[in-house]
C-alpha positions as CSV (number, residue, x, y, z in Angstrom):
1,X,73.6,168.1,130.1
2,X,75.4,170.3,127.5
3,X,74.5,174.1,127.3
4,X,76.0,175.8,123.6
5,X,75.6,179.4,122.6
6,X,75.6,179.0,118.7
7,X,75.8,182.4,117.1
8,X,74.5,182.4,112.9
9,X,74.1,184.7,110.1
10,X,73.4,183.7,106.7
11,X,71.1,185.0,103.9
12,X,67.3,185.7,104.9
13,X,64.8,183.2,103.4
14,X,61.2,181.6,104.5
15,X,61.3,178.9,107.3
16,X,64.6,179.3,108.3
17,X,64.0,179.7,112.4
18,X,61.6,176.6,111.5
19,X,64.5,174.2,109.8
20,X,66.7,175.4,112.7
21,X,64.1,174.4,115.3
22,X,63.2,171.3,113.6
23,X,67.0,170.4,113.7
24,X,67.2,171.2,117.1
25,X,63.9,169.2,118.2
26,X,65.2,166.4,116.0
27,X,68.3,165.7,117.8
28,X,66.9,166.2,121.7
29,X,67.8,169.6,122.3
30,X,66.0,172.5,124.2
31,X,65.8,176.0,122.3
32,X,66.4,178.1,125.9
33,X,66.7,181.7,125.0
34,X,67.5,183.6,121.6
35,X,68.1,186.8,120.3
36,X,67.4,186.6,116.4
37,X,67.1,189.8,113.4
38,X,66.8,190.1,109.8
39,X,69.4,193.3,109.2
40,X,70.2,194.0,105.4
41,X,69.0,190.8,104.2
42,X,70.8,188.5,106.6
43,X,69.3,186.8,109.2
44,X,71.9,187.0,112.0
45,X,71.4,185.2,115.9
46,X,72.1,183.9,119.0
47,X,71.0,181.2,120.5
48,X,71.2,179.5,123.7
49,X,70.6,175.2,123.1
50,X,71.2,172.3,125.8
51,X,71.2,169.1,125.0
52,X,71.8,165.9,126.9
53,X,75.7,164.4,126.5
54,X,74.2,161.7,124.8
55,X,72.9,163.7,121.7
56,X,75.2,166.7,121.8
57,X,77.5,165.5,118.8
58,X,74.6,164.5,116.7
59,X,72.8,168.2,117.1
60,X,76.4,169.9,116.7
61,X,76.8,167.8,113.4
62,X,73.6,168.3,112.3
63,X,73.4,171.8,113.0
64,X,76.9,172.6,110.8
65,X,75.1,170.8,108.2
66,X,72.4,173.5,107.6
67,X,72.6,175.1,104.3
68,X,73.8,178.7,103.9
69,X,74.5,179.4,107.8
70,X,78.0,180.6,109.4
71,X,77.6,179.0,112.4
72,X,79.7,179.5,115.4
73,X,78.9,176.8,118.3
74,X,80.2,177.7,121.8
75,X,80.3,175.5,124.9
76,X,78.3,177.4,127.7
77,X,77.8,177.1,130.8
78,X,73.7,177.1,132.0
79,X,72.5,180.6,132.8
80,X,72.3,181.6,136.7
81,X,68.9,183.9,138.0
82,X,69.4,187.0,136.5
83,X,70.7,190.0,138.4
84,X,68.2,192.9,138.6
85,X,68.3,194.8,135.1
86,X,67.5,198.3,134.4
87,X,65.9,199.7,131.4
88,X,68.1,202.8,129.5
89,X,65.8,204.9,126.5
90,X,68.0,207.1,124.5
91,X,66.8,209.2,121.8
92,X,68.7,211.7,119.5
93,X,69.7,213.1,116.0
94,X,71.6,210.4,114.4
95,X,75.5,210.9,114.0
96,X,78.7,209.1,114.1
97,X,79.9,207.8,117.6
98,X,76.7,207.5,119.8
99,X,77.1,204.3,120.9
100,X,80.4,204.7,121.6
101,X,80.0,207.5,123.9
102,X,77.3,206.0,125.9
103,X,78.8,202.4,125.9
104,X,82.1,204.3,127.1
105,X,80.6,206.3,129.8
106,X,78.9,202.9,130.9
107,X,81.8,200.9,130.9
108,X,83.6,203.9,133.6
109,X,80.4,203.4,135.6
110,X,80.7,199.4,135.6
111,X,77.5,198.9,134.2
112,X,77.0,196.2,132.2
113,X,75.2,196.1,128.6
114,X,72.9,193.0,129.0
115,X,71.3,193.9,126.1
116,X,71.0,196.5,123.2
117,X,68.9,197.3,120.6
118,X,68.9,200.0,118.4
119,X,67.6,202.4,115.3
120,X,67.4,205.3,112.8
121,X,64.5,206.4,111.6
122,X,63.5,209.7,109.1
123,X,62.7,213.0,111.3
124,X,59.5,214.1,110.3
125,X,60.3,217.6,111.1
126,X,63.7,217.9,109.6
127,X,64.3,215.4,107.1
128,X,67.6,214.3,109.1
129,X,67.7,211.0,111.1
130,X,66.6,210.0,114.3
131,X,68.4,207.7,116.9
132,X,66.8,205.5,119.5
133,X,68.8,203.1,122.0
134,X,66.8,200.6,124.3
135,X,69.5,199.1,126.8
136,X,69.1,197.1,129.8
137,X,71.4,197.0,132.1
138,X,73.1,195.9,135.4
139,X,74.4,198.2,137.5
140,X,76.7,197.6,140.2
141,X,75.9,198.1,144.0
142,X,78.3,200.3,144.4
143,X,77.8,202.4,141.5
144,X,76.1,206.7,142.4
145,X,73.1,206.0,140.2
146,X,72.7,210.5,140.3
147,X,76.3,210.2,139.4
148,X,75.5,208.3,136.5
149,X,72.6,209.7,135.6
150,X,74.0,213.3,135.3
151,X,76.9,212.0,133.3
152,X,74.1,210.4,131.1
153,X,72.7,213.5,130.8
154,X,75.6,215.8,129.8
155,X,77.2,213.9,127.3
156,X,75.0,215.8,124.9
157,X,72.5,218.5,124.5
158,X,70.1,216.6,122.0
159,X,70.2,213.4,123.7
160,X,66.9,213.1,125.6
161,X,67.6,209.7,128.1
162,X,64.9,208.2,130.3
163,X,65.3,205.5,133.1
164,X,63.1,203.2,134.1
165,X,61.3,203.6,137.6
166,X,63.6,201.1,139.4
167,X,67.0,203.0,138.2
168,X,66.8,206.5,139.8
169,X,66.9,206.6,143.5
C-alpha cells in the first residue's frame, strides 16, 4: 500500500473536489484525510491518498493530468493514532506579526501546531479589524502548561486566549 500527501492550488471553479475524487475513485485510491479552502479565488489543499502498489502510478499520472492544478505529490508514510491535541482560541485587534509571536512562543514551549486556522473580520464597534486563531496543538509531557499559559497571556494586552478544558491543569 502507498500513502501520498498531494498538496494543490489552482483557480476556484464548480466540481473541482468532485473531478479530484472521481480521479481518485477511478484509479483505486482511498481519499483519507484533507484539509481543503477557497482563499482569494484559489482553491488551495492537502490531501492525504493511499493506494495499492499496483495502481499508484496510474493515480499519480492521472492526478498530474488534471486541468489547471499545481500539484505537488509526496510519498507518505500512513498516519500513527494521534497524540492527545489541545484546542488554543485567540482573539484580538488585527495587526502585523500575530502569528509570529504566538507560533514563536509555541515553538520555545515545544508545542507543536497540528493545525491552524485563522481570520479577520470588521469590528463592529470600531471599524478596525478583528483577529481570531483556532489552533490545536500537542504539547509535550514535559512542558509547565501554567508556564505556558502565562507566557500566552502576556504577550499582549488585547489578546484575549482561551484553552480548552483538557489544557490547564
Amino acid at each position: 500500500m502507498k500513502h501520498f500527501v498531494i498538496t494543490l492550488v489552482g483557480p476556484d471553479r464548480a466540481g473541482l473536489v468532485d473531478q479530484i475524487s472521481h480521479t481518485v475513485f477511478n484509479h483505486h485510491g482511498s481519499w483519507q484525510a484533507s484539509r481543503l479552502s477557497q482563499l482569494a479565488g484559489q482553491f488551495a489543499g492537502i490531501i492525504h491518498i493511499s493506494v495499492s502498489d499496483t495502481y499508484a502510478d496510474a493515480l499519480v499520472h492521472a492526478l498530474r493530468a488534471l486541468d489547471g492544478l499545481q500539484l505537488l505529490i509526496t510519498d507518505a508514510t500512513p498516519a500513527s493514532p494521534s497524540p492527545i491535541t489541545h484546542t488554543l482560541s485567540v482573539t484580538g485587534n488585527d495587526r502585523r506579526g500575530i502569528v509570529q509571536a504566538l507560533s514563536q512562543l509555541l515553538a520555545a514551549h515545544g508545542v507543536t501546531i497540528n493545525k491552524l486556522n485563522t481570520q479577520t473580520q470588521s469590528a463592529a464597534n470600531t471599524g478596525g479589524q478583528i483577529f481570531t486563531a483556532d489552533f490545536y496543538l500537542t504539547v509535550p509531557p514535559v512542558a509547565d502548561i501554567n508556564v505556558l499559559h502565562e507566557a500566552l497571556e502576556t504577550l499582549s494586552d488585547d489578546l484575549i486566549v482561551d484553552f480548552d478544558s483538557n489544557f490547564i491543569q
